[in-house]
C-alpha positions in Angstrom: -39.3 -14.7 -55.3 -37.6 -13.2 -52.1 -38.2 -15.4 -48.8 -38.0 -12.8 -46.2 -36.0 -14.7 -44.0 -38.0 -17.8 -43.1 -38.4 -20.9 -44.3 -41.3 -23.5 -44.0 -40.9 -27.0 -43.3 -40.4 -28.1 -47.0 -37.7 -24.9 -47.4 -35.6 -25.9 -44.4 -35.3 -29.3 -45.6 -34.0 -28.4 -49.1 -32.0 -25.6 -47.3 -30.4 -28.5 -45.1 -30.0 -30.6 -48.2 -27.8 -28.1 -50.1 -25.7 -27.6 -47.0 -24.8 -31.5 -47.3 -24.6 -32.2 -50.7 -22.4 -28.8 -51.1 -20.4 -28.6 -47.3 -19.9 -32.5 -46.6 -16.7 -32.4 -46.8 -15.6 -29.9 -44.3 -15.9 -30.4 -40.8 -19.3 -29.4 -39.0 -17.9 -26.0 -37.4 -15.1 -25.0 -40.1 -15.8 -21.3 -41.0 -15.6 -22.8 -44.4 -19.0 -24.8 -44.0 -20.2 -21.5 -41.8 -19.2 -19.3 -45.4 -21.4 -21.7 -47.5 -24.1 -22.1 -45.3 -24.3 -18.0 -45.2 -23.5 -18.2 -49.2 -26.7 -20.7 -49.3 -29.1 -18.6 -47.0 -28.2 -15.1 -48.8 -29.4 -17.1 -52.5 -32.6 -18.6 -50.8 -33.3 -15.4 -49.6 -33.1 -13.6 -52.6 -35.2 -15.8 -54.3 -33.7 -19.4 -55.1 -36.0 -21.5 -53.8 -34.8 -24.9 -55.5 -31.9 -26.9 -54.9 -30.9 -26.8 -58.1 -31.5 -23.1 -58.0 -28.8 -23.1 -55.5 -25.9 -25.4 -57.1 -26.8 -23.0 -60.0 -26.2 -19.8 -58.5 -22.9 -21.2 -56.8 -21.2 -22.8 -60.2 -21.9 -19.5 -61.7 -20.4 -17.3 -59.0 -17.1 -19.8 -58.9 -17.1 -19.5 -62.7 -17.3 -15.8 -62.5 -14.0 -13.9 -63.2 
């Protein structure tokens, strides 16, 4: 289900989740972790609303051809 482009409480905290668990390695303002964090918001808002939703979503674009 879309999001429209806000997130409650609960959302923001899974949102902010993903962002560590999938960008802590770079550096806090590398455009890489700025390109995942954009890759994250654009799969919440089209409807992954689960963390594991979004690790999902993201193995199956890197395994895409």
């Amino acid at each position: 289900m879309p999001h429209n482009s806000f997130a409650r409480p609960e959302q923001l905290a899974m949102l902010s989740k993903a962002l560590a668990e999938l960008g802590g390695h770079f550096p806090p303002d590398s455009p890489e972790r700025e390109a995942l964090a954009a890759k994250i918001m654009a799969l919440f808002e089209s409807g992954a609303g689960t963390l594991k939703e979004i690790k999902k979503a993201l193995s199956d674009r890197d395994a895409a051809p």
